[in-house]
C-alpha positions as CSV (number, residue, x, y, z in Angstrom):
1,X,42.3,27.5,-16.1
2,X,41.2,24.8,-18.4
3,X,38.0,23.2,-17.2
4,X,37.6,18.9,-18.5
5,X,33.7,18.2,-18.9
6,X,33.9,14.8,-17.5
7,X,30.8,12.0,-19.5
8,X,30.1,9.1,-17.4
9,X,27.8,7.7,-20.2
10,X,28.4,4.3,-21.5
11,X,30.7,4.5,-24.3
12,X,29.8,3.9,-27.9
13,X,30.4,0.2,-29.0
14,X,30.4,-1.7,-32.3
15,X,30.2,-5.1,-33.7
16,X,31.2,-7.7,-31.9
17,X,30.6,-6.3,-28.5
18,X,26.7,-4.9,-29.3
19,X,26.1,-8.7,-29.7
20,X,26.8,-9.2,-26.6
21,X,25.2,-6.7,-25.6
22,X,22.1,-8.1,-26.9
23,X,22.6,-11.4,-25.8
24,X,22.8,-10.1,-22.1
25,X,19.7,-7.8,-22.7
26,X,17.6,-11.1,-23.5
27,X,19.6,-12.7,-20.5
28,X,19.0,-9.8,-18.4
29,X,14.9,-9.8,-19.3
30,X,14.6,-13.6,-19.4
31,X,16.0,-13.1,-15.4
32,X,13.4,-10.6,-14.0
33,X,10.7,-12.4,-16.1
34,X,9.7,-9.4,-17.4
35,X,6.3,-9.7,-19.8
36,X,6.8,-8.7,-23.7
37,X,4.4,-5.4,-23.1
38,X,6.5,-4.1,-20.1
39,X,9.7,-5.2,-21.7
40,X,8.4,-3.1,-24.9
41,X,7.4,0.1,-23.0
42,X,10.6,-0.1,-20.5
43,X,12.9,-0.3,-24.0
44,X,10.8,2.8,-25.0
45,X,11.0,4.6,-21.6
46,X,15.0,4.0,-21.2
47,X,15.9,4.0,-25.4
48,X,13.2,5.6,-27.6
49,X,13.6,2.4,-29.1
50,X,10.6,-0.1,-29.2
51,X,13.0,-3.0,-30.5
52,X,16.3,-3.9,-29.4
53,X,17.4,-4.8,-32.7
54,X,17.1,-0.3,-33.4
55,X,19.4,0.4,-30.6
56,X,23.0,1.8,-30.8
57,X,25.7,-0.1,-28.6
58,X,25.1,3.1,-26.1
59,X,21.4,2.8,-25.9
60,X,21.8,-1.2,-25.1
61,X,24.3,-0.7,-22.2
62,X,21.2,2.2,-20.8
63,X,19.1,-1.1,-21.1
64,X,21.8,-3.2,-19.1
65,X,22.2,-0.4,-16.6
66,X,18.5,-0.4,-15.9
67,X,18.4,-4.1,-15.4
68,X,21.0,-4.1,-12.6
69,X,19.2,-1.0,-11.1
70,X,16.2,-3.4,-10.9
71,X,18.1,-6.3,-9.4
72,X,20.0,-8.5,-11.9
73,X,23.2,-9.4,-11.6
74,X,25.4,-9.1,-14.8
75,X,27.8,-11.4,-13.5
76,X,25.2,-14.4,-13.7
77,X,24.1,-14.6,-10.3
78,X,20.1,-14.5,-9.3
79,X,18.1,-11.7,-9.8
80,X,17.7,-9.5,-6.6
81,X,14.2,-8.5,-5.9
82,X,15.0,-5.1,-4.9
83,X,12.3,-2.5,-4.0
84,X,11.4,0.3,-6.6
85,X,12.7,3.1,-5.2
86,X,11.1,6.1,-7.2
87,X,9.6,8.9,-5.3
88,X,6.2,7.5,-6.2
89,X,6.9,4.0,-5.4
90,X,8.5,5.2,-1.5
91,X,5.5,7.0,-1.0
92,X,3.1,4.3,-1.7
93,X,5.0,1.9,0.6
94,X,4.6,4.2,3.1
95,X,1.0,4.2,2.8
96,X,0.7,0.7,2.3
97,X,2.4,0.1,5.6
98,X,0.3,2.3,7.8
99,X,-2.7,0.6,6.1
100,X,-1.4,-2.4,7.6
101,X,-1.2,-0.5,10.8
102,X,-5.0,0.8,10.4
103,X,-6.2,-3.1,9.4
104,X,-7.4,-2.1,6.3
105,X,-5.0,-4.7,4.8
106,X,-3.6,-7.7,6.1
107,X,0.0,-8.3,4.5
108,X,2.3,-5.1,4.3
109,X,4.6,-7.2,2.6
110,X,6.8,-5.4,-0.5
111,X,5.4,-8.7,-2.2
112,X,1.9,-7.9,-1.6
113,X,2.0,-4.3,-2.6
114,X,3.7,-5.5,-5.5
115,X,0.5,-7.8,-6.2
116,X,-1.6,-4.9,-5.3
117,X,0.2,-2.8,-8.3
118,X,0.1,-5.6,-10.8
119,X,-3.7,-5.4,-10.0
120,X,-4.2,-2.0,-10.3
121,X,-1.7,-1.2,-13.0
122,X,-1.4,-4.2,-14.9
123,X,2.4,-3.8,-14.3
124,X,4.5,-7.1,-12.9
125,X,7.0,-4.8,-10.7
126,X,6.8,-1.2,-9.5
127,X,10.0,-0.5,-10.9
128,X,8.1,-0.9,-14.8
129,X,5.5,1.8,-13.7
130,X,5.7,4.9,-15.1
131,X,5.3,8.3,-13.1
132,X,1.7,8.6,-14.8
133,X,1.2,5.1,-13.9
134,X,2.8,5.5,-9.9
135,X,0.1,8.4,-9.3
136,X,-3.1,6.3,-10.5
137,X,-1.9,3.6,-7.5
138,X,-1.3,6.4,-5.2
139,X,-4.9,7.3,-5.5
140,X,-6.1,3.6,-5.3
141,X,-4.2,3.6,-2.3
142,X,-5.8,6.8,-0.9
143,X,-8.8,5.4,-1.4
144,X,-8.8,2.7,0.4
145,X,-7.5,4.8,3.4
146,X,-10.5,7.1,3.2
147,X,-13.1,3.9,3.1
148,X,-11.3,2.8,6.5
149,X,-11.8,6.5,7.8
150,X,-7.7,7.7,7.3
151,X,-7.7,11.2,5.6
152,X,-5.8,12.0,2.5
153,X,-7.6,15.3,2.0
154,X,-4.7,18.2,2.8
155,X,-4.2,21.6,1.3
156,X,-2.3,22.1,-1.6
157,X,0.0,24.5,-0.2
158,X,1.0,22.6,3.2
159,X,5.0,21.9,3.2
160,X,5.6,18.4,2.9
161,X,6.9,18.1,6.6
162,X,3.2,19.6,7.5
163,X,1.4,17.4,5.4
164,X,3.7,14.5,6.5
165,X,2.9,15.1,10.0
166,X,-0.7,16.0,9.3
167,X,-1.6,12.3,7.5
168,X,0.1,10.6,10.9
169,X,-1.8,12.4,13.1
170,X,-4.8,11.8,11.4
171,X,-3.4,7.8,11.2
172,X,-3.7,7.9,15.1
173,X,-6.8,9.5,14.9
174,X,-8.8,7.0,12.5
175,X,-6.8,4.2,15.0
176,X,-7.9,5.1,17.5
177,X,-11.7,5.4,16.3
178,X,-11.4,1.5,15.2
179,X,-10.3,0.6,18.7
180,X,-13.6,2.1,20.1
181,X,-16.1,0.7,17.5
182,X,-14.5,-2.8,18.0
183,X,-15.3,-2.2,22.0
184,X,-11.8,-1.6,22.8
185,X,-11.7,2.2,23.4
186,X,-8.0,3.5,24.1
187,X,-7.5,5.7,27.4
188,X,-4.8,7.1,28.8
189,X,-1.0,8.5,26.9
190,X,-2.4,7.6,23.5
191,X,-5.3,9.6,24.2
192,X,-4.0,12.1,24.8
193,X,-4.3,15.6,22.8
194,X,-1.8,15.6,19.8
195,X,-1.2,19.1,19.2
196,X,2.5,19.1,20.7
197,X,3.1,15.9,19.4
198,X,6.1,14.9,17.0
199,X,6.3,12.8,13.9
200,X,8.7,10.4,15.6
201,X,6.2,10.6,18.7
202,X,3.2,10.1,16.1
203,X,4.8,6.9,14.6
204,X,5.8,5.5,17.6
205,X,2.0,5.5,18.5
206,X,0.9,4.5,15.0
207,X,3.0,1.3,15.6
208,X,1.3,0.6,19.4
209,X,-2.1,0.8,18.0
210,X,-1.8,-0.8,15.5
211,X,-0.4,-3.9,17.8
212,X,-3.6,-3.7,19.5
213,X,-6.1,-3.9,16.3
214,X,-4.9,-6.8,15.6
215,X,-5.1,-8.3,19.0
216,X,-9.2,-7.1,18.9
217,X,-8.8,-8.6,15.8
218,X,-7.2,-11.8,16.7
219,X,-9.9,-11.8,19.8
């Protein structure tokens, strides 16, 4: 039996067409408002080019690809902000989220976290960070949890559902303690011992708690 290896990569192009290519590329950038240095090192990260003017028809239509996967439209419509959706980048929505929930922050907006990385990382969009760069923001993140008494600390070798569940608990825990120092201690179901309890059970309670820090906080 004959087997056909199948290549979904763009094909090569010439001429004509990699000039438009390159006009769209600046259309594309010009779009997302993406700064020189970030244009520079996602053209390096996506290319191994650092100019557009050293890149093959095939490397330009990687480029294009990459701008629709952060939000333009090719077709000439607005620029969708979409999320960065990276391993890293989930992950440090997730904790930027249930620092909302602990009131260690005050917006858990995707446009705050966003503002919160360009601090941090001197990046305009998550998308433009680099793995390297995704795990320095992770620990700025972290840190900001242990300051406001939430955990990070876990053993190396936990599985990932035992270290998920393990940060939550720990979530509930440092809730609850922020309840009682602001004179607002929690008794009764939310109290209650843990041990037996489940992730979904655990976020459930994260989200309850954390309506009531901000109505000590609002009082």
């Amino acid at each position: 039996m004959v087997r056909l290896a199948v290549d979904n990569s763009p094909a090569p192009v010439a001429g004509e067409q990699r000039r438009t290519l390159l006009a769209k590329l600046h259309i594309g950038r010009k779009a997302l408002g993406i700064a020189e240095d970030d244009y520079r090192a996602l053209l390096m990260r996506v290319t191994g080019q650092r100019s557009a003017a050293t890149c093959d028809g095939r490397q330009l239509a990687y480029m294009l690809a990459e701008f629709e996967r952060m939000g333009w439209e090719s077709t000439g419509g607005p620029a969708r902000r979409a999320p960065a959706a990276s391993p890293v980048a989930r992950k440090a929505r997730a904790i930027w989220i249930s620092l909302h929930q602990l009131g260690a922050i005050e917006d858990a907006s995707e446009k705050a976290l966003e503002t919160f990385g360009r601090r941090q990382l001197g990046v305009d969009r998550l998308q433009w960070a680099d793995e390297r760069e995704g795990f320095r923001l992770i620990e700025a993140l972290k840190a900001i949890a242990d300051r406001h008494g939430w955990d990070h600390r876990v053993p190396s070798r936990l599985p990932t559902t035992a270290r998920i569940r393990l940060l939550k608990d720990r979530l509930v825990g440092a809730q609850l303690t922020r309840l009682a120092e602001a004179g607002s201690p929690v008794t009764g179901p939310l109290a209650a011992d843990r041990d037996d309890w489940s992730s979904a059970h655990l976020e459930s309670a994260a989200r309850e708690l954390a309506d009531r820090l901000r109505q000590v906080g609002a009082a």
